[in-house]
N, C-alpha and C positions, 0 to 999 in steps of 0.2 A: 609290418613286413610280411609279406607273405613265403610262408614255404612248400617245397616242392617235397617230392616223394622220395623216399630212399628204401633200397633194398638190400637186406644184412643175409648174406647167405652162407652156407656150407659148416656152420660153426656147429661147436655142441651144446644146448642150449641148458643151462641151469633157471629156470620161470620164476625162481623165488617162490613159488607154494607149495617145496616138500618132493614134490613126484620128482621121479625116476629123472636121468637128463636127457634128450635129444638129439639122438647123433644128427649133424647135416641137416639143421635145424636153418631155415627163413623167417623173417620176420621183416613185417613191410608198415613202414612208418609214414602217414600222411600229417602232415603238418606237426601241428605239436602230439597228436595220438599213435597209437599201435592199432593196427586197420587189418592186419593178417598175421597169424604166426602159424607154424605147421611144417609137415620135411617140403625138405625146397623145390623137390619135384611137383609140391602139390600149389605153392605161393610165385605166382609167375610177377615179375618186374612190370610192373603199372608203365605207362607209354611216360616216357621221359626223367624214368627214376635212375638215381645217381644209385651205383651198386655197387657194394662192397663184398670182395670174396674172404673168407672167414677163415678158411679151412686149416683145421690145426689148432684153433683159436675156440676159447671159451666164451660165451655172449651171455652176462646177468644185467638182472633189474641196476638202477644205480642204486650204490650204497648208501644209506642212511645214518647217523648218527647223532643217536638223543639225546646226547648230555657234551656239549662244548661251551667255553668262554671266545666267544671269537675273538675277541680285542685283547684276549691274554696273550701275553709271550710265554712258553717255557722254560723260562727265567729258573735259575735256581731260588730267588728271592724273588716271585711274579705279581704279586702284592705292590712294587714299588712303584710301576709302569704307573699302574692303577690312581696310587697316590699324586704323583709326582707330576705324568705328562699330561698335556693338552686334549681336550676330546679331535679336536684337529688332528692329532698324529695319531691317537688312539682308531679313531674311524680307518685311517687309511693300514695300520696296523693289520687290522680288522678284515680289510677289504685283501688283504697279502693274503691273509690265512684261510679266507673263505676261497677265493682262486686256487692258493695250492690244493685244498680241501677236492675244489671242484676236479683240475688236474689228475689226482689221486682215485678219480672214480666214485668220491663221496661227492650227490648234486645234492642233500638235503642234508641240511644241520640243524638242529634246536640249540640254541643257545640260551642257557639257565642262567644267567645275571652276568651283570655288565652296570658300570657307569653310568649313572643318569641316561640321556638319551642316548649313548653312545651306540649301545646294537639297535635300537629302533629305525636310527637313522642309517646306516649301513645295509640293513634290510629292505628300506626304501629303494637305496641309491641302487639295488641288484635288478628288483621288483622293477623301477623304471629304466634299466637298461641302461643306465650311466656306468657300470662298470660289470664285468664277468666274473660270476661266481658260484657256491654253493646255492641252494635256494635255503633261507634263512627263514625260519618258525623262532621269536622270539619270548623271552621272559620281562625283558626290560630289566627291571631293578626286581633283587628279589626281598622278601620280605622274611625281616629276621626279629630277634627280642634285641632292645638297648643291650650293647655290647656283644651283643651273640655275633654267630658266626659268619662271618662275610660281609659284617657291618660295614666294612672300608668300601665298598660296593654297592651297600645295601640300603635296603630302607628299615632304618631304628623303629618298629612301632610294636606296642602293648594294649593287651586289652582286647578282645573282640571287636570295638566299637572301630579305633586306630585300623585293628585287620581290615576289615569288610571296607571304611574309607581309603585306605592304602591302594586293595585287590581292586575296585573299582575307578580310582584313577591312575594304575597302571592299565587297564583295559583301556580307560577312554585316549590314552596317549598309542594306543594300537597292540600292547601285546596279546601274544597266541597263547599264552601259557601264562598260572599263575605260580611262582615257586615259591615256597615256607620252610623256611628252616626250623627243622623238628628236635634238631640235635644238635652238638657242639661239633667241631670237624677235627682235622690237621695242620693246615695253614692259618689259623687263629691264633697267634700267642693267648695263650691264658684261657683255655677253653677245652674239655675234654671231648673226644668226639663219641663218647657212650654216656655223656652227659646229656637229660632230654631239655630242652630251651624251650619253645613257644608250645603254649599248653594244646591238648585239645579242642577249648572249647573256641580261642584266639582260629587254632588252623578252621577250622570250621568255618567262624564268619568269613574267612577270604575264600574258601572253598565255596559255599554257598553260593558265593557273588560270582566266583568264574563260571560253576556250572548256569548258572542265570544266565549268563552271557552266551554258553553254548564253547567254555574255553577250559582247554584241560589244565590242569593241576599235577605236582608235579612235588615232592618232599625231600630235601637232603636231610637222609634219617639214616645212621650209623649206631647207636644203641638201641638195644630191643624195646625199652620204656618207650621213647620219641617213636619210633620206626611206629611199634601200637597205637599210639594218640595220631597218627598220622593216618593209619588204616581206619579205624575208626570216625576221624574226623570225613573220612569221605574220599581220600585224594586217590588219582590216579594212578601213576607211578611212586615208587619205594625209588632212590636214588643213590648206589653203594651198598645197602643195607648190611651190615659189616654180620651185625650181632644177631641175628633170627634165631625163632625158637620154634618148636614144633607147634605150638598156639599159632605164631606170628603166622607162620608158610599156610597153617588152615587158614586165618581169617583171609589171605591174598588169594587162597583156591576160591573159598565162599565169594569170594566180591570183586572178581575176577580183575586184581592189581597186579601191575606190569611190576618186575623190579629191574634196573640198570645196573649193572654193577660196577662199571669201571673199573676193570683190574689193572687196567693199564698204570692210574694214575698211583698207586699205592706201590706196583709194581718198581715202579722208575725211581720214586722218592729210597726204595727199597733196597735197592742193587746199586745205585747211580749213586743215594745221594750224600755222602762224607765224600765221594770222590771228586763232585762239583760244588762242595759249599752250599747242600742247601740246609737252611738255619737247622740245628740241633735238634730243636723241640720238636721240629715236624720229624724228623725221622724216628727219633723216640716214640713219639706216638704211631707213626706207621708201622714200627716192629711191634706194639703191642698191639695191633688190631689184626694182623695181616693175615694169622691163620686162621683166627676167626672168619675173616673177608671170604676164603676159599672155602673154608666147611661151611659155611652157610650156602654160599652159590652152589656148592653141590649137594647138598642139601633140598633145596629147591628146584633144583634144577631134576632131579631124581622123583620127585613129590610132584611134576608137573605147572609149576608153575610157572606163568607166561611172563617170556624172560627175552627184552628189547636191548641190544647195544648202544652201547656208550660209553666213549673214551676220559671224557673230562680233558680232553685236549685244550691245553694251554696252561694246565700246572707243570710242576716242575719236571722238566725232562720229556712233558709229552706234546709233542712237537703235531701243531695242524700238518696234514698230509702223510702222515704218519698210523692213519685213522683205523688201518685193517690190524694194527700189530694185535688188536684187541681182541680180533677174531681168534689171532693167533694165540690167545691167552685162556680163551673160550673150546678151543678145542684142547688145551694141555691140563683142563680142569674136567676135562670128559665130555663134551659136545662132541657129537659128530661136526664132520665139515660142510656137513648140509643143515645140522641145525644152527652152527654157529651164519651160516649166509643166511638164514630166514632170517635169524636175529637183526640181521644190518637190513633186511628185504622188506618183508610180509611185517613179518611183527613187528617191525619199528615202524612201520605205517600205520598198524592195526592202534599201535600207542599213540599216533600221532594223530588219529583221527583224518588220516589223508589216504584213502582206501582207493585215490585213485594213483598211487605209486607203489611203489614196496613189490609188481609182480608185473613179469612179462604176457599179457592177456588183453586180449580185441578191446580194446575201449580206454585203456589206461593212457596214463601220460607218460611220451616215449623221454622217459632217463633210462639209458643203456649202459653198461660197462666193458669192453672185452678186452681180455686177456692171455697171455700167450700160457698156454700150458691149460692143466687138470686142478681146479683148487680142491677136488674131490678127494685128491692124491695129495696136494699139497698145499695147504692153504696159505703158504706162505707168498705163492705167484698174484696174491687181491691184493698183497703191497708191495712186490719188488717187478711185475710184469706186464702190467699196465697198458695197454698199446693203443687205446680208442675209447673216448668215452663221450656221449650223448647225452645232449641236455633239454629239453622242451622241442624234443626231432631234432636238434640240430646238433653237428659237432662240434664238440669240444675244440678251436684251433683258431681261434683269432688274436688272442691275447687279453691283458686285464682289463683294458677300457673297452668298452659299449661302441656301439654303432651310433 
């Protein structure tokens, strides 16, 4: 399909790379790229471009987010979908959340483990246009120890020799990412989540194999032991990282590791959860991690380290489309409201290795967002304000199924 030209004009433009914003800011999208940006007396409307006037309105990169379950529901019990339903209903699950996702202004998700092929396949069906959605960066299955964490999901294997066979045929089944669980979690009956699970030298061999591939890596690591074996092992991103130590935050400056934090999902199990039935154990374990979760993230976050959004959207209470409350969570821990938007922008591209999204600039791929109001002022208008969101040049307004 070929597209045509569009002009975004009068808006104030936040680029996703830090600088100042842009009053009455243009920006001219030829096909699926960004082809002009600059004040809009200087970006004239290309002969037959469909033009939007902005004014009043805020115009960001689209939002990113590095750590979701797409196929999960926000189940108080979200574990039982998993068990229980068909990858048939799981996929279309899947396909609701990545849509609302998209709706909400987030166009890219990473989604860290899932069901056998369940998000391989759902990432297809977007990628070939069978239906409207988020654009999907998957893990497939993530790779944990016998019984560890996320086993109900996951792939059981031990050993280095299992890792590196594991990490390599979830590549060759198509994932973007490899993910290892370093640690024990929350939603694990019978597993402490500052407990370390798969050794060093195990995360290693699946590391090895992804960077071979040219594919990042990615660690759900909540105790300082695992979080270390994980840094060490080579991986990309820290995932949560509940427990940091001042070692920990050096070795992530030295070796320049992203960490996610997901406040959101700790946050909801927190406040939410005796109120909606979610199992016992996880809450108990959520109140003993939870101040730790926050001194650490500020922590790091103070110490400089390079620090990517992600919700963990589809545990209990954290609803896909719901995806900015995390911003919201990031500036109440002391982000400004411009670093919490690089966080969803720039830096979660920079983690994603997709440097051609995450920032409004001549050359990128046009994912845009806009919304009514100042999220400068108020960050809470990236999830209650919404009014236009741009996908590969095109808008956001057809509906869930594909052309």
């Amino acid at each position: 399909m070929v597209m045509g030209k569009i002009l975004l004009r009068g808006a104030r433009l936040i680029d996703g790379t830090g600088r100042p914003p842009q009053s009455e800011a243009a920006v001219l999208l030829e096909g699926n790229r960004i082809t002009a940006v600059g004040p809009q007396e200087e970006v004239s409307a290309a002969e037959g471009a469909r033009v939007y006037d902005l004014e009043g309105k805020t115009l960001l990169p689209g939002l990113i987010d590095c750590h979701v379950h797409i196929s999960m529901e926000p189940d108080a019990e979200p574990t039982r979908r998993l068990r229980e339903e068909s990858d048939l209903l799981l996929i279309l699950r899947g396909a609701r959340n990545a849509w609302r996702s998209l709706q909400a202004g987030y166009t890219t998700l990473r989604s860290l483990g899932g069901r056998g092929l369940v998000d391989l396949e759902l990432k297809r069906a977007i990628q070939g246009g069978v239906i409207n959605g988020a654009r999907l960066l998957v893990a497939g299955q993530l790779l944990t120890m016998t019984g560890g964490h996320g086993h109900f999901i996951g792939r059981e294997v031990d050993g280095p020799h299992q890792l590196r066979q594991a990490a390599r045929e979830e590549i060759k089944k198509g994932a973007d990412v490899i993910k290892v669980m370093a640690t024990g979690g929350v939603l694990t009956p019978g597993v402490e989540p500052g407990s370390a699970q798969l050794t060093r030298e195990e995360m290693q061999a699946a590391i090895e194999e992804a960077h071979k591939a040219g594919k990042k890596t990615a660690a759900h690591a909540q105790g300082s032991e695992g979080i270390k074996n994980a840094i060490l092992a080579g991986v990309d991103s820290i995932e949560h990282g509940m427990f940091l130590t001042d070692e920990i935050i050096d070795l992530m400056l030295q070796r320049k590791v992203f960490l996610v934090p997901t406040l959101a999902a700790a946050h909801h199990i927190f406040y939410g959860g005796r109120e909606h039935g979610i199992p016992e154990y996880a809450i108990k374990k959520t109140e003993r991690v939870m101040e730790a979760h926050w001194q650490s993230l500020q922590r790091a976050h103070r110490a400089g380290v390079l620090i990517a959004a992600g919700t963990d959207a589809g545990t209990p209470l954290n609803a896909h489309g719901q995806n900015a409350f995390e911003l919201e969570l990031l500036v109440k821990a002391g982000f400004s409201p411009m670093e919490a938007i690089q966080a969803a922008t720039s830096r979660a591209a920079q983690l994603l290795g997709r440097e051609d999204l995450g920032t409004i600039e001549v050359g990128r791929i046009a994912d845009l967002v806009v919304v009514d109001g100042d999220p400068l002022v108020d960050i809470r208008v990236l999830r209650e304000k919404v009014s236009l969101v741009f996908q590969d040049g095109r808008p956001v307004e057809r509906g869930l199924f594909g052309n």
